[in-house]
NUTI-317198 format. One record per residue (C-alpha): residue in one letter; z, x, y. Coordinates in steps of 0.5 Angstrom, whole numbers, plus 500, padded with zeros to 3 digits. Layout:
BEGIN
aZXY...
//
This chain:
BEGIN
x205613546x204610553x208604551x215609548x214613555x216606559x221605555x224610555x223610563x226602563x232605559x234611564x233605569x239601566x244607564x243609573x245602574x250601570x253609572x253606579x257599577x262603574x262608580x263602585x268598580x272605579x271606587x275599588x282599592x287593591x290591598x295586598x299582603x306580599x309573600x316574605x321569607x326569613x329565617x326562624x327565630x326572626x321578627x319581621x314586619x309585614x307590610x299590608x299594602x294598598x292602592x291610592x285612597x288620596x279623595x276616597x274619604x277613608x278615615x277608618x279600617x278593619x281586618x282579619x288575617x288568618x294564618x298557620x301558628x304552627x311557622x308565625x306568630x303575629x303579636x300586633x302592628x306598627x303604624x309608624x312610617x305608615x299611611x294609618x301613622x295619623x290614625x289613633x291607635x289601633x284596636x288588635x286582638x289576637x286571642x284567637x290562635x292562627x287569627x289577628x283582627x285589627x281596627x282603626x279610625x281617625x278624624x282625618x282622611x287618608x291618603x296616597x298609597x303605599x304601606x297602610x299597617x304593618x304586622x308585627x310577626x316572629x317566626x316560630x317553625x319551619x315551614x310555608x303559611x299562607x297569611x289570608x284575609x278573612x274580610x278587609x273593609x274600609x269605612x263602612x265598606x266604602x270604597x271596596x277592597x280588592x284583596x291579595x292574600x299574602x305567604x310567609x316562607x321560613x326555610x328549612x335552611x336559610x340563607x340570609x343577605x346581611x342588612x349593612x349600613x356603609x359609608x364610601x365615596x361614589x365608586x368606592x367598594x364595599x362586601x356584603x355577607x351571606x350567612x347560612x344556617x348550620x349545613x353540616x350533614x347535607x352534603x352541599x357540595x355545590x350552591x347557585x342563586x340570583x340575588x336582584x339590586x337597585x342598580x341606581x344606589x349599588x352595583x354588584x359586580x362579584x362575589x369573594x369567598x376568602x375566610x368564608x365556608x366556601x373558601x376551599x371551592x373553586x373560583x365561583x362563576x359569575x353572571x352580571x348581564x342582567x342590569x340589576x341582577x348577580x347570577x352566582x354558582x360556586x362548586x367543590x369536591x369537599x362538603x360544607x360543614x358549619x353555619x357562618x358566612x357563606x360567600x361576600x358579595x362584591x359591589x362598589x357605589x353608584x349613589x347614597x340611598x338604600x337597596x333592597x338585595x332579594x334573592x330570585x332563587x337560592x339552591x343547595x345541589x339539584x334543590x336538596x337540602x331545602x333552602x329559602x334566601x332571605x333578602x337583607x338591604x344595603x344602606x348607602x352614604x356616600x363618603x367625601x373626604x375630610x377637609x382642615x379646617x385649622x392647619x399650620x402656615x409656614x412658621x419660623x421658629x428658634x433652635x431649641x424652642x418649643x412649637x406646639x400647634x393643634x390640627x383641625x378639620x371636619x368631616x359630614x359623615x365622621x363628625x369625630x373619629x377622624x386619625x392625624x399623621x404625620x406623613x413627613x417632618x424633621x426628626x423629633x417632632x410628634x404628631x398625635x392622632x387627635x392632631x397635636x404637633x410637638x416639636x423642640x429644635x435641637x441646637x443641631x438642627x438648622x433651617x428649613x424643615x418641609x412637613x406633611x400631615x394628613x387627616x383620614x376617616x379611613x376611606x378618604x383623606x386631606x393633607x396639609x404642607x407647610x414649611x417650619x425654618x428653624x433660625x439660630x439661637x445664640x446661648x449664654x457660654x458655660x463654667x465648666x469650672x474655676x481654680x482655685x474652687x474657692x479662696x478666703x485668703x492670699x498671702x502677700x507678694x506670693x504669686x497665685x494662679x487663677x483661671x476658668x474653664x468655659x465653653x461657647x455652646x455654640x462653637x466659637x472663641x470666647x473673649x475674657x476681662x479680668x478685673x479686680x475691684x472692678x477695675x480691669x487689669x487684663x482683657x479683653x482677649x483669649x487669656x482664661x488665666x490670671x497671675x495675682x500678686x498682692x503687695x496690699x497690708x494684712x487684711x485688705x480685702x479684694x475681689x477678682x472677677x473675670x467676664x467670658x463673652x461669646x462672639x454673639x456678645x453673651x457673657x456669664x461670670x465669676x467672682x473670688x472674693x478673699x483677703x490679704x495676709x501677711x507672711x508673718x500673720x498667724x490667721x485670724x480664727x472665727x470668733x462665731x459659728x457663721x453659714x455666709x450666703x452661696x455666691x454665686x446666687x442664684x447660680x448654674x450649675x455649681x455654688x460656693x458656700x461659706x461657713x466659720x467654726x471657732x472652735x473644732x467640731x463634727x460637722x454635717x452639711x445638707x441640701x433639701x428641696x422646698x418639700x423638706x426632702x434632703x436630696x444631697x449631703x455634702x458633708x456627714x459628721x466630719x471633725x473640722x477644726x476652728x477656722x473658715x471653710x468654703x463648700x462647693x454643691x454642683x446642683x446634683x442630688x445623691x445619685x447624680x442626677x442634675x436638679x431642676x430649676x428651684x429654691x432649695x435649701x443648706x442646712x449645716x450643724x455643727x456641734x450645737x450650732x444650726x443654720x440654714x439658707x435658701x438658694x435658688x439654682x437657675x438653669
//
């Protein structure tokens, strides 16, 4: 009995010894430094990865990885983005060459796997490192590590996949760059490599080699069989020379996201010179087109108005940036690419007018199409001019003539009452002209006006006003100097103004604007005898050129006699 008891209590013995192996090995948690290439002079950040630590309890770590400082050189970590992020701030010391140690602690458990810590690393020399772990210890070695040892490879002579980020539409294509270092001397006449992708975010389909080193090689070959991979082979009969972009490969949008693009192997020749790729990545978002979101409706507008109207519209991926044209409209109208239209009728343009603007964010685009008609503007006619140009007097019983020349901007006939003192005494017909005869006694004064209107029924008009001398009379001279109002005022384009001199001198006659600045002279020390004169200004400046709209200024002098007015010309 003594003895079954013992063996019994053995047999219980060994069962807890193999319950504890199995607890320990299940406890075990892999932790991995991966192998990396790139280029010299790079800084990379080596993941330290591990398996799932989710109820292991593990609140602290530490570390030493040894190295070769003669090809790396390892400055610290980052936990950023990591599972040690929660963590307080690593302890790193990396005073002794070839060796980093690192510990961390925190009050909260860790947990998932993935990336535990990055190591902050800069390549310094050409070559192959490995990256070992002199010991890894979780807690207080609770739960066990399993270690993998990882490499760092700086080529030779790299040859690199650019990291892009790009933007297109499902579908849409893009090109990646390969870059190599200088191989200028190494006769590489020809080159191979398997270059592996996401399939899901990217395809690759081919490569292009116009405006690249490879650019005077034959057609590469190219090998897409292998879902997630791009076999390339590329020969020629002239060496490269040179570093720079050594082929672009093609691929086209599956969806947004990120794909690392690593090489599965790179080689020069039969394998000299000695090169390494390094993988680069391509980030995806997936482009959709702008849309308006302010756009014209169809619009009516008057010839000769002005039609201002500001586009807009949005976009997720360009929220600015975004080019207005105008694809299609009516000659004269402008479109800005901020998605401003401007657009003047001309009184020869005349109803409907189709327009299509388009927004792009240089991928994708919308377009707006409306309808502007254009309707008619009637216009007031215009005073080409009158005779006589002025009158301050007219002779009993001598037959004067006067008339106007007028136009109907529009085209059409104009319609002329004559009247004198108001009252008419010819018209309304075609006639421009009226004779005048006066029977009235010496110094009768009379005014002789004619109204041209257009068949729409605008009209403008014009006014002689003068007095009647007899035959016999000796004309009255002005007993004062006197500057009479422009008339008429305001007035387009021309005005008369009236001015007296009693006695002969040398008059100059002038024209500013509201600033002071004298923009015509009409008169410059001209001798006058006594009498009453009239002044014409056809609202032009020295040179020729049509005045705009304002109030301006007539000045005369006249010996000492100085005088001036304002007038306003109104177009």
């Amino acid at each position: 009995m003594r003895n079954s008891k013992q063996a019994i209590k053995r047999l219980a013995i060994a069962l807890g010894a193999l319950l504890l192996i199995s607890a320990v090995g299940l406890a075990q948690v892999a932790v991995q430094i991966p192998t990396v290439t790139a280029k010299m002079g790079t800084t990379q950040s080596i993941p330290i990865n591990v398996g799932d630590l989710t109820l292991k309890g593990v609140i602290s770590f530490q570390f030493t990885v040894a190295y070769n400082p003669a090809y790396v050189s390892i400055t610290g970590v980052t936990t950023a983005g990591t599972l040690a992020a929660g963590l307080n701030a690593p302890v790193v010391n990396t005073g002794t060459p070839g060796q980093v140690t690192v510990a961390a602690a925190g009050t909260s458990s860790l947990a998932g796997s993935g990336t535990l810590i990055y190591l902050n690393a800069t390549m310094v020399g050409k070559g192959t490192t490995n990256l070992t772990f002199s010991n890894f210890e979780f807690n207080e070695g609770n739960p066990a590590a399993t270690l993998t040892n990882g490499m760092v490879i700086v080529p030779v002579l790299s040859v690199k996949v650019a990291d892009s980020t790009i933007s297109a539409p499902i579908g849409g294509s893009f090109k990646l760059p390969i870059s190599t270092e200088d191989v200028t001397g190494q006769q590489a006449l020809s080159y191979q490599f398997t270059v592996s992708f996401d399939p899901t975010k990217v395809n690759l389909t081919g490569v292009d080699i116009a405006g690249t080193l490879s650019s005077a090689f034959s057609a590469p070959v190219v090998n897409t069989s292998t879902a997630g991979k791009l076999k390339v082979a590329a020969a020629g009969s002239a060496a490269l020379t040179g570093s720079g972009i050594l082929i672009k490969l093609v691929g086209t949008v599956i969806a947004a996201g990120g794909s690392t693009i690593s090489f599965d192997a790179f080689q020069y020749n039969e394998g000299t010179p000695a090169a390494g790729g390094v993988s680069g990545s391509v980030t995806v978002g997936v482009n959709t087109k702008p849309t308006f979101t302010a756009k014209m409706k169809d619009t009516t507008v008057a010839q000769g108005q002005a039609l201002s109207y500001t586009f807009k519209a949005t976009d997720i991926e360009t929220p600015t940036g975004l080019s207005f044209k105008l694809e299609s409209g009516p000659t004269g109208a402008t479109l800005t690419t901020a998605g401003v239209f401007l657009w003047t009728p001309t009184f020869s343009q005349l109803g409907p007018y189709p327009v299509v603007v388009s927004v792009t964010d240089g991928q994708l685009g919308d377009t707006a199409k409306f309808t502007i008609t254009v309707a008619k503007t009637f216009r007031k006619p215009v005073m080409n001019s009158r005779t006589p140009t002025s009158v301050s007097t007219v002779s009993k019983g001598v037959a004067t003539t006067f008339s106007v020349d007028a136009t109907d901007l529009d085209g059409g006939a104009l319609s002329y009452v004559w009247k004198l003192n108001d009252a008419v005494v010819l018209g309304p017909g075609p006639r421009n002209s009226y004779v005048y005869t006066s029977n009235d006694p010496h110094g009768t004064a009379r005014k002789l006006s004619v109204v041209f209107t257009t068949g729409a029924g605008l009209s403008d008009s014009t006014v002689w006003n003068f007095t009647i001398t007899g035959i016999a009379d000796v004309p009255q001279l002005p007993t004062d100097f006197y500057l009479g109002q422009n008339y008429p005022n305001p007035f387009n384009p021309t005005t008369q103004i009236s001015y007296s001199l009693p006695k002969e001198a040398t008059v100059t006659f002038e024209i500013y604007n509201m600033l002071g600045v004298k923009i015509r002279t009409l008169m410059a020390g001209v001798s006058k005898s006594a009498g009453q004169y009239t002044i014409t200004w056809d609202g032009k400046d020295n040179s020729g050129v049509s005045m705009p709209s304002g109030i301006y200024l007539y000045r005369i002098e006249a010996g000492s006699f100085v005088s001036s007015k304002k007038m306003t010309l109104l177009k």
